[in-house]
N, C-alpha and C positions, 0 to 999 in steps of 0.2 A: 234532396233527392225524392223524389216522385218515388208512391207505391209500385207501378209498374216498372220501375228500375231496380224498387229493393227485389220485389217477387223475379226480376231477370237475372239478377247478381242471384242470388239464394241459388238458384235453378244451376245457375253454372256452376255453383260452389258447390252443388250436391247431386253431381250428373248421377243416375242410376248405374250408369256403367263404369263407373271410377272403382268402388272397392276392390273388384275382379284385379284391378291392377298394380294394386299395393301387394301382390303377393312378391316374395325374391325370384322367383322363377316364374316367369306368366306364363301361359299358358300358349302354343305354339301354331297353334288352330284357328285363333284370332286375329282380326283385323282391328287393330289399333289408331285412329285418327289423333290427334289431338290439334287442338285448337289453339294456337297462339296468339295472344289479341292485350286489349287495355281495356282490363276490367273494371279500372277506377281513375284514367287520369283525361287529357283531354279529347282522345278519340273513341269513348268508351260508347259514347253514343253511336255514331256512323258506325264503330266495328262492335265490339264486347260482346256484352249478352244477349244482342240478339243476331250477332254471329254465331254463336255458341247454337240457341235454339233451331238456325238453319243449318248446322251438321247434324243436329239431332232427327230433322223433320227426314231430312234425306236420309239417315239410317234408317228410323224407323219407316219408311216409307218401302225402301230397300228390303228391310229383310221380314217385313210385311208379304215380301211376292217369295222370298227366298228362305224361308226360316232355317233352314239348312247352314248358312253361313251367318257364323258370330260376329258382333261387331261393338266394340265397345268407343267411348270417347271419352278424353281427360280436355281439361282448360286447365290455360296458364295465363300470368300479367306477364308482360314482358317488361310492364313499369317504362316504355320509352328510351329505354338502354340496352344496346347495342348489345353489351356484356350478359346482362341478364338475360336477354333471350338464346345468344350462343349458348351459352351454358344450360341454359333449358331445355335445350333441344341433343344439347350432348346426353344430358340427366335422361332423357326421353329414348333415346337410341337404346344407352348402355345399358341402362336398368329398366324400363317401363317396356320395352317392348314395340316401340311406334313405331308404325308402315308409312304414316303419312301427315307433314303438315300442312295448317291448315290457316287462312287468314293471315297473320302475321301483321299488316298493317302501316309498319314504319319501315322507310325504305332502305335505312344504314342496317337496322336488324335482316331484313330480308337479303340485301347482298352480304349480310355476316355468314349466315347462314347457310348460300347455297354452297359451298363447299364443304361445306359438316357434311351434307346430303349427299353430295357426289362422293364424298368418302365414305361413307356409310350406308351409300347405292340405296336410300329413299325417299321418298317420293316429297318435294317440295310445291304445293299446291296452294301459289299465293292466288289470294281475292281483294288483297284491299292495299299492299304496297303499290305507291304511284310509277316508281322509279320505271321508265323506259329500258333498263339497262339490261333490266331481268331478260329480256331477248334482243337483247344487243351483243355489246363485250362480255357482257356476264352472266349471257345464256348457257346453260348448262342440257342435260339428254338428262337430267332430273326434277327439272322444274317447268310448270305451265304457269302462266301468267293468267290471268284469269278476266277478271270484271273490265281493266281499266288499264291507261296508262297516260303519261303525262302530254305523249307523242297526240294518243287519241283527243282529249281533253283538249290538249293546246288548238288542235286546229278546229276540233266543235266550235270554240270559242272566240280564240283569235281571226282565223278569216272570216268566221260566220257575221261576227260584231263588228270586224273592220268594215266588209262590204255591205253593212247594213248602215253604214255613217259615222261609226266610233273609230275614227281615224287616226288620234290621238291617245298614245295610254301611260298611265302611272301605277306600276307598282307596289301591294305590300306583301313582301316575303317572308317566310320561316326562316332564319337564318340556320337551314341545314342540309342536308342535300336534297329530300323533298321537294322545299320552295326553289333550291336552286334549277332545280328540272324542269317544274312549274314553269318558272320567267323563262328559263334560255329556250324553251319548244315553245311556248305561245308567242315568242318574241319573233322568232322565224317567220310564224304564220303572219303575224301583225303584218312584218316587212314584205311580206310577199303578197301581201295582200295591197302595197301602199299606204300602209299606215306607217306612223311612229310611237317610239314608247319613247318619253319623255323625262324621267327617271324612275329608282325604285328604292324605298325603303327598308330595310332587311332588320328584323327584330329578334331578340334572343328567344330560342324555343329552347324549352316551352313554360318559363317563367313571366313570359309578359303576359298581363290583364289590361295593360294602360296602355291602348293604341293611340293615347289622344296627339300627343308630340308629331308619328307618321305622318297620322292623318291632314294634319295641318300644311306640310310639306307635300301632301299628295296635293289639297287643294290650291297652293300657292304653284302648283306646276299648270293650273289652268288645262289641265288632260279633258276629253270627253268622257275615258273611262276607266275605272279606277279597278284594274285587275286585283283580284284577293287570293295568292300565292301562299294557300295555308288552306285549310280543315279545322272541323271539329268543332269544340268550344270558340276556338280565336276564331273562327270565319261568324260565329252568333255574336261573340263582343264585339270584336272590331263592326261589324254591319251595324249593331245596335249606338254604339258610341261615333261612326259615320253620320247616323240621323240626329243625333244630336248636336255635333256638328254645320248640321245643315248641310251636308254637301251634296245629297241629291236633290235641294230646292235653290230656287231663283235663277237666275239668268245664265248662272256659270255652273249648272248644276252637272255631277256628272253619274255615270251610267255605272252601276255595280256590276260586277261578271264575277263570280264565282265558279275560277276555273277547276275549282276539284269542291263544288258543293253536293250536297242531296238534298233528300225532301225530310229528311231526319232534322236536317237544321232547320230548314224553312219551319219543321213543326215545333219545335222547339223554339225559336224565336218569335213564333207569331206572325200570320202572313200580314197584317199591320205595318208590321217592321222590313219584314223581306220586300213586298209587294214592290214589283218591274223590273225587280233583280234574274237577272240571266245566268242560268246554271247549265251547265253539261250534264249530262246522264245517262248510261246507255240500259237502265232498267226504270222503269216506273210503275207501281203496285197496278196502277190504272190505266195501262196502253194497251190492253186488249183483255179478252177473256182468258187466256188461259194465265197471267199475270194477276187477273184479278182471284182466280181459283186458288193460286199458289198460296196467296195471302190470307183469303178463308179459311183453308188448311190449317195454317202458320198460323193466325190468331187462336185457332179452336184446341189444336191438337197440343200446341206448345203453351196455351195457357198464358197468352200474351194481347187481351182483348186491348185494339185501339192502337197497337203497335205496326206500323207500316214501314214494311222491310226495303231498306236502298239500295243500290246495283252493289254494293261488297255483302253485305247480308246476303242479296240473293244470287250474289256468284258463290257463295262459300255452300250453298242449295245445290247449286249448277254442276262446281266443280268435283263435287263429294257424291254427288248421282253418277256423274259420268267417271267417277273413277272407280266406283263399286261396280259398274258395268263390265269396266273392264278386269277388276277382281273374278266376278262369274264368270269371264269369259276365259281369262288363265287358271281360275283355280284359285284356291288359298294358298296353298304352299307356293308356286310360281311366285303367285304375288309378293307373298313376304320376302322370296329367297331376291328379287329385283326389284328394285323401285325404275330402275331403269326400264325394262323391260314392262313394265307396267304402264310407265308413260309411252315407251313406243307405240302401242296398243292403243292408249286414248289418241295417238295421233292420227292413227288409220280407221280411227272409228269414228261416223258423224256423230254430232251432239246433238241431242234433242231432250227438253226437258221444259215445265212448262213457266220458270222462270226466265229463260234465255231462249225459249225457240230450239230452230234448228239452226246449226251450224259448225265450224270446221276447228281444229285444233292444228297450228299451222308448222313446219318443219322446227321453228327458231322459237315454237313452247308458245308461240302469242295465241289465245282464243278469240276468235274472229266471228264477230255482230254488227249490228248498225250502231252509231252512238246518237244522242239525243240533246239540241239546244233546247232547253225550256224558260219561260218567262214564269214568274211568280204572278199569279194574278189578286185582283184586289180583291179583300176580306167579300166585299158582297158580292160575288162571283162568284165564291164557293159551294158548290151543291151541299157540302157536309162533310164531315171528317176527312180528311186526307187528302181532300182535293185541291190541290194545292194551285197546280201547273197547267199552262196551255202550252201546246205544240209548236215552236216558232221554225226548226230546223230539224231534219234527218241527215245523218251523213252514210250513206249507203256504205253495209257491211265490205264491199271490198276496196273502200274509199277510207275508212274509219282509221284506220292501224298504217301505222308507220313500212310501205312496201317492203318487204322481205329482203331485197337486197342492197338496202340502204342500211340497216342493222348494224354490220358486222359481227353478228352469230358466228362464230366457227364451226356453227352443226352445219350451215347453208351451204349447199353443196354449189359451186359456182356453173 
């Protein structure tokens, strides 16, 4: 583990605002966030500590303009189990006092979840679960979805790469409901695009390190492009053990898509290894100025020099700005007494923030932006640090999310 991982784990183990919260009776005045995330196993990268440091930057940033209104934050692992993070989040209601969660990350724990919240009226404010579902069947009047979804992703991806020439695709999946979301929405777009997917390999999560057997079988399907249906550490290994493989050289070579990557992994594996691989994204530190401010900030303030925040990082920025807004706008007490009503509020309120821009929070909980195809470009194309990516696609913000009435939300008023 790299020093800037230990100094980000430390930071989260020892929030300034945690002791406040070990009392038996909290205090009643306060806005409590906490952060549910993996602060040590394979998405600690993409989510963890430096999800943690962007609910920090946004409080502090927040009651920086408000000193009036208290606001403290706890983290938790949720360790990749379902069980563990339900139960965390129960621990968090009953006893800690929590108004609002926050990241969360794996998608069985996030739909565990959102009915603890609707039973306990608050506020579930994912950033980094992929699952579509959240504002579909298992949309709730207590939860916003935030950065991303698999609906989004699949079609950045899938039509963008189809009708770019990868007309053929092969599969490697998490075997869990994650990867499963993954393949079944880019498979959509694939076919709708005129492509085909040609099989797909499905791997146990999250105990495999050895993708070499897959990969083998990806390469013997003769694909153009080799969809990666997973995150995190597995989307660095499997990529790095692909090139060793050989499979994106010689004559049958084929095309890497990382349909739920960031720029956390590309920096973490070396763009050596990534370079021509096709990521979706609908944040990037470096697509304008006020993205590139956000990060200045985030470096300085959170004590995280060289660390470049990914679209769940900086929706967990986004989502925690705009819910504090609408905290000063009902009040504390309101706030706490409804998580419900708290969300209704962020729905009727634009969002503007300088990691996401401006934009809408939509009936069925979805947050709606443009989302972003990007290529990895090669090591000597890089201006310097973090530079990772060129522009290859935009999917215009009312193009990006899965229509409203294709869902089936039950909030959707028909």
């Amino acid at each position: 583990m790299s020093p800037t991982r230990r100094a980000l784990l430390g930071a989260a183990a020892t929030l300034p605002y945690a002791p406040a919260i070990l009392r038996a009776q909290p205090a009643s005045d306060v806005i409590r966030i906490g952060v549910l995330t993996d602060l040590a196993g394979p998405y600690r990268d993409v989510t963890g500590p430096t999800s943690v440091a962007c609910v920090r930057q946004a409080v502090e940033e927040f009651t920086a303009q408000n000193p009036s209104i208290r606001v403290e934050v706890i983290a938790a692992d949720h360790q990749n189990k379902a069980d563990v993070g339900v139960n965390t989040v129960r621990q968090w209601f009953d006893t800690r006092g929590v108004d609002v969660v926050t990241d969360v990350g794996n998608s069985a724990i996030a739909l565990g979840i959102n009915p603890v919240c609707v039973e306990r009226d608050r506020v579930h404010l994912n950033a980094s679960a992929a699952t579509s579902d959240l504002t579909g069947r298992a949309c709730t009047p207590n939860t916003i979805h935030w950065s991303y979804d698999t609906w989004c992703f699949a079609k950045t991806s899938g039509a963008a790469l189809t009708g770019m020439g990868g007309d053929t695709w092969y599969f490697l999946t998490a075997d869990y409901a994650f990867g499963h979301a993954i393949e079944r929405d880019t498979t959509r777009f694939i076919e709708g695009a005129g492509g085909r997917v040609l099989g797909a390999s499905r791997y146990p999560f999250p105990q495999t390190t050895d993708f070499s057997a897959f990969l083998l079988q990806a390469r013997a399907s003769r694909a153009k492009v080799l969809g990666l249906a997973l995150a995190g550490d597995d989307l660095v290994n499997s990529v790095k053990q692909a090139q060793e493989f050989g499979l994106t050289r010689g004559s049958n070579a084929m095309q890497l898509a990382a349909i739920i990557g960031s720029v956390t992994g590309v920096i973490a594996a070396g763009m050596q290894t990534m370079q021509g691989m096709y990521i979706a994204e609908t944040f990037y530190w470096d697509q304008d100025e006020r993205t590139r401010a956000f990060t200045r900030r985030l470096q300085a303030q959170q004590r995280i020099p060289g660390v470049f925040p990914n679209y769940v990082h900086a929706g967990n920025y986004s989502g925690v700005t705009h819910y504090l807004k609408a905290v000063k706008e009902l009040g504390v007490a309101r706030a706490k007494a409804s998580g419900r009503e708290a969300v209704a509020l962020m729905k009727r309120m634009p969002t503007d923030d300088d990691a996401y821009g401006q934009g809408t929070v939509r009936e069925d909980g979805r947050k709606i932006h443009p989302s972003h195809l990007y290529q990895v470009k090669r090591p000597e194309e890089s201006r310097g640090p973090g530079d990772v990516y060129r522009l290859a696609v935009t999917i215009p913000a009312d193009q990006a999310f899965r229509p409203l009435a294709e869902g089936g939300c039950p909030l959707v008023r028909s």
